[in-house]
N, C-alpha and C positions, 0 to 999 in steps of 0.2 A: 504494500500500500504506500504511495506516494503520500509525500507532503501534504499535498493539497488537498489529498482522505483526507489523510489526519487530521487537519486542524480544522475540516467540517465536524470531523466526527467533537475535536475537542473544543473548537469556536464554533463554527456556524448552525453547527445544528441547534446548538445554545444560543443563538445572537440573530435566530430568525425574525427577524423586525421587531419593533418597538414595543415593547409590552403592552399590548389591551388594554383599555380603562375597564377595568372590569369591577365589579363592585360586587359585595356582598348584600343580600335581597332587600337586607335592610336600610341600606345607604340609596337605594333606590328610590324611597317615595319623596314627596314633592318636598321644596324643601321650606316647609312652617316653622315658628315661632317653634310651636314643641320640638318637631324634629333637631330643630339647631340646636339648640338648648342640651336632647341626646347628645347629641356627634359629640359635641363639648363635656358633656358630664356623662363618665362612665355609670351603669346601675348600680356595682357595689362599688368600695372604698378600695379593694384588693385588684380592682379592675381597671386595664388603659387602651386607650388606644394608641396603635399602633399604624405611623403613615410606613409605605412601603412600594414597591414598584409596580405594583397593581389596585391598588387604592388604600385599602384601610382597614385594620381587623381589630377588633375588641378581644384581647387575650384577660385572663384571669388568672390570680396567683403567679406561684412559679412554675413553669409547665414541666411533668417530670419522664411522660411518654411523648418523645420526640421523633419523628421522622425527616429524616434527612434527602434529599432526592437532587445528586451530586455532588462533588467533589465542592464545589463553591456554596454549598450549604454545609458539608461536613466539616468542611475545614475551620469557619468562623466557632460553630459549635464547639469542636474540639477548643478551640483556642479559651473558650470563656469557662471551659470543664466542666461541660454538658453530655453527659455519653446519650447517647439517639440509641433506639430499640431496633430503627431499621434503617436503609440506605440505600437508594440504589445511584447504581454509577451511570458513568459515560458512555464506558464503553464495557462490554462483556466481558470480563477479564475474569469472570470466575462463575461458576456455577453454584447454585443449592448456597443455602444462608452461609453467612462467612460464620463459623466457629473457629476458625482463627485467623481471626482481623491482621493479626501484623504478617501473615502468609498471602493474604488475598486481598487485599485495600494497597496500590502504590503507595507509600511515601507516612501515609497518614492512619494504616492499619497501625501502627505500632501504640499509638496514641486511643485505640479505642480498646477499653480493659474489660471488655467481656462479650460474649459471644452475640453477634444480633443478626436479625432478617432482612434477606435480602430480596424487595419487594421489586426489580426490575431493573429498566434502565429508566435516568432520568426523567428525558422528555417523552414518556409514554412510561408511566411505572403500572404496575397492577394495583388497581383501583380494589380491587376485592381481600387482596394481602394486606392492603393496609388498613380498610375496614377490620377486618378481624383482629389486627393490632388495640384497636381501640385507643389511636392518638390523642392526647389532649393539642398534639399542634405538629403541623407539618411545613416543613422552610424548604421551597425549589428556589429555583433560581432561573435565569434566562431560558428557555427553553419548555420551560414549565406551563407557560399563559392558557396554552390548549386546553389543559385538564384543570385549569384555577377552579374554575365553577365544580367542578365536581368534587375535585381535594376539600372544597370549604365547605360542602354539606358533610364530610367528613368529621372534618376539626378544623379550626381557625387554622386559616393558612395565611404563611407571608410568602411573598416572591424577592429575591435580590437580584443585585444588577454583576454579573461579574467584571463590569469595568470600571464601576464602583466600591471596590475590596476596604474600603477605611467605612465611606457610609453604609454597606452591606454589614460588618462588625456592630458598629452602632445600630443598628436595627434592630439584629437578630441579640444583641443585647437588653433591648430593650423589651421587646418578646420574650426573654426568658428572666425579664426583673432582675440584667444586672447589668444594667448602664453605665455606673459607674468603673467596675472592673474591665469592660468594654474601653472606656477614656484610657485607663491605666495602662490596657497592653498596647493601647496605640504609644500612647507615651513611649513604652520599652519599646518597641520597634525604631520611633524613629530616632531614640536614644544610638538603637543598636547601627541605624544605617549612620549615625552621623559617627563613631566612633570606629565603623568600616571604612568608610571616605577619610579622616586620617592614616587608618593602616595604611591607603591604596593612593596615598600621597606622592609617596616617592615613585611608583611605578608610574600615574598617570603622568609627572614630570620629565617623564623619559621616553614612554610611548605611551601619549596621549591618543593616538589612533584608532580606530578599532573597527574591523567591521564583522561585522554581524548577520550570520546566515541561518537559515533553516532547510534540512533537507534529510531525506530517509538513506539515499544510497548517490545523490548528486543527479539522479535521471533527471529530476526539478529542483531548483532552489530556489530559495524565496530570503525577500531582504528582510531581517527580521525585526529591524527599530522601531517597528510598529506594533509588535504583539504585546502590549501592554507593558505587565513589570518587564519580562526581557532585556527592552530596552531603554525603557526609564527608570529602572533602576542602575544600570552602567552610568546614563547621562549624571543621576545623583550623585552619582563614583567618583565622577568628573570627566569621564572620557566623551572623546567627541566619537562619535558614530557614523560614519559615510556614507554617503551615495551617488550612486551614478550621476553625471553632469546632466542638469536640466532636469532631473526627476523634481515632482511635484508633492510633498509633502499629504498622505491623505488625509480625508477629513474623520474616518472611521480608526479605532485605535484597535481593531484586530484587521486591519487589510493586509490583503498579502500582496507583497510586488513581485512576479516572479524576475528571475535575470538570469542570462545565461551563462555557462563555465565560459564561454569565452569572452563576455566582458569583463571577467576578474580581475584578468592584467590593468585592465582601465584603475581598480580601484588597487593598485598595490603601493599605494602609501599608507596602508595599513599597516602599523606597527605589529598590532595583534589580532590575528584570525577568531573570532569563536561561533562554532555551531553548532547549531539546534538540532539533536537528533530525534527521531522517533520511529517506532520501527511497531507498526500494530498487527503483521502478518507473522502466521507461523508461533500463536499462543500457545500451543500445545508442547513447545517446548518448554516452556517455562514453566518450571518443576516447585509452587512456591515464586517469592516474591529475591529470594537471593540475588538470581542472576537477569533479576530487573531491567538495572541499568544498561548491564552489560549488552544484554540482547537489543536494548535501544539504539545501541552506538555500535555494533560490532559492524554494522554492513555498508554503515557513512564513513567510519573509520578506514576500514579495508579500502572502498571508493576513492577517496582522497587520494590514498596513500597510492594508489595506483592511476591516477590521473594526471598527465604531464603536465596539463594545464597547472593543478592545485600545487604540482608540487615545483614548479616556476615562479611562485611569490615568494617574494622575497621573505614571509613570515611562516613560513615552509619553512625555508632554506637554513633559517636560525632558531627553528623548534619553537618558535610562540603560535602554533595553534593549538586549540583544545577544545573539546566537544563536553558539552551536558544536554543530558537529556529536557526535551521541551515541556514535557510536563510540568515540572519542576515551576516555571514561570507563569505557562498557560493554563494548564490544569490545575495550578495551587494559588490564585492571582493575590491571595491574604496575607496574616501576618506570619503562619508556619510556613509559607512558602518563598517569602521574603527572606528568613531566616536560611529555609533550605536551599537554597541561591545561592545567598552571600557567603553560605558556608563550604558551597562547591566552587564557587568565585576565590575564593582565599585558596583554598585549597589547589588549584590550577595555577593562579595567577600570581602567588605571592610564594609559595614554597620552590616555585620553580626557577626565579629571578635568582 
């Protein structure tokens, strides 16, 4: 599967047009003196509303049966140390309930500490597993909007945005009554990126360049400065990020540009090469979540390594490229995935200097 699968399967299928004004039945009638009066004043004390990217849901208490419906509803969850009962992902990477989450969840399995249901894939999960869960709340995300109306005769549902990962936190914070903790890990995040960008002081002083690719095995490549964190997280680093002469900046933050192996040479004032692997054919190998990574990057590695073009840059020539996998940025767009970045980003980019 090509690039441009992938990041259907891990953006667009997720980012298919602008969330629905959908509303829940009750935000629907006209809008009187009483009604406003509602919207504004929840019915009990323990109760809030909650705005969100599909309009607005009255959640109650602290909710303590969660369903999660992918990676960018899991992850915020996980970060405020809320375990969900069930999950479903992106993309099929596993069959039958995960009973052991850090074997069968990329990245973010390790993080959930006990065994839970796995009710589909995101943007189409099974409506009927998670009835029988008996949710008190269910958090999709982009991709979700289709089934909104059905998920909310469920249990209060929120939708987030995953191009919005700070105000997605703050929401689903807020949904699970704990806003406050929600403000704090942003705090440590960007505590943690501003205390990165000193470490990656002296490198960016030296090879400030960098560019930035996405691709499974090089058949397509794609400019990656646009896939959200990816590449605005480097920019925060300090580095500058390149592109082809006369390309036009897009207006969408998950566009892909593709460009071809042979305008590379164009861009070889790159100090430093890095690319995005991802590799979603051929699951059946993957024995457990171990050799993850590996399998992401084995076949763009190999590619490279054998392409006269790639291995003609000058950032070839003196060993500053280095691959991580794309998930990592696009599939975790929050603050465990920020962390799990910067911590691949050091590790590549500073031990090797």
């Amino acid at each position: 599967m090509k690039f441009s699968v992938s990041i259907r399967l891990l953006v667009s299928v997720m980012l298919v047009g602008a969330i629905a004004a959908c509303q829940p039945a009750q935000s629907d009638r006209p809008a009187t003196d009483e009604t406003a009066n509602e919207s504004n004043s929840p019915a009990t004390p323990d109760c809030r509303l909650v705005e969100h990217d599909a309009g607005e849901t009255e959640i109650c208490g602290q909710p303590q049966r969660v369903v999660a419906l992918g990676p960018y509803a899991l992850e915020p969850l996980l970060a405020l140390e809320i375990q969900p009962i069930a999950f479903a992902d992106h993309i099929s990477l596993h069959q039958g309930d995960y009973d052991q989450p850090s074997q069968q969840i990329p990245y973010l399995g390790k993080f959930v500490t006990q065994p839970i249901a796995n009710v589909g894939l995101a943007y189409n999960p099974s409506l009927e597993s998670i009835l029988q869960l008996k949710p008190d709340l269910i958090v999709g995300a982009e991709g979700s909007e289709a089934q909104y109306t059905n998920l909310s005769e469920i249990a209060p549902t929120i939708l987030v945005s995953w191009s919005e990962p700070k105000a997605s936190l703050e929401i689903i914070g807020q949904a699970v009554d704990r806003p406050e903790q929600a403000k704090q890990i942003l705090q440590v995040t960007e505590q943690r990126i501003a205390n990165a960008k000193e470490n990656f002081a002296p490198l960016v002083a030296t090879r400030p360049q960098m560019l930035l690719l996405g691709s499974s095995e090089l058949q397509e490549i794609f400019l990656a400065n646009y896939y959200g964190m990816c590449g605005s997280l480097l920019e925060e680093l300090g580095f500058e990020l390149l592109t082809p002469a006369g390309l036009e900046e897009p207006q969408s933050d998950s566009h892909s540009i593709p460009v071809s192996i042979e305008t590379l040479p164009q861009l070889n004032d790159a100090d430093l090469v890095l690319l995005l692997g991802n590799n979603f054919t051929e699951l059946e190998q993957l024995d457990g979540l171990e050799n993850f990574e590996a399998h992401q990057l084995a076949k763009l590695k190999q590619a490279w390594l054998e392409n006269p073009i790639a291995q003609s840059l000058d950032a070839s020539k003196t060993g500053q490229v280095y691959f991580i996998p794309v998930y990592i940025c696009v599939g975790l767009p929050g603050v465990i995935g920020a962390e799990l970045y910067l911590d691949e980003l050091e590790q590549h980019l500073l031990t090797t200097q």
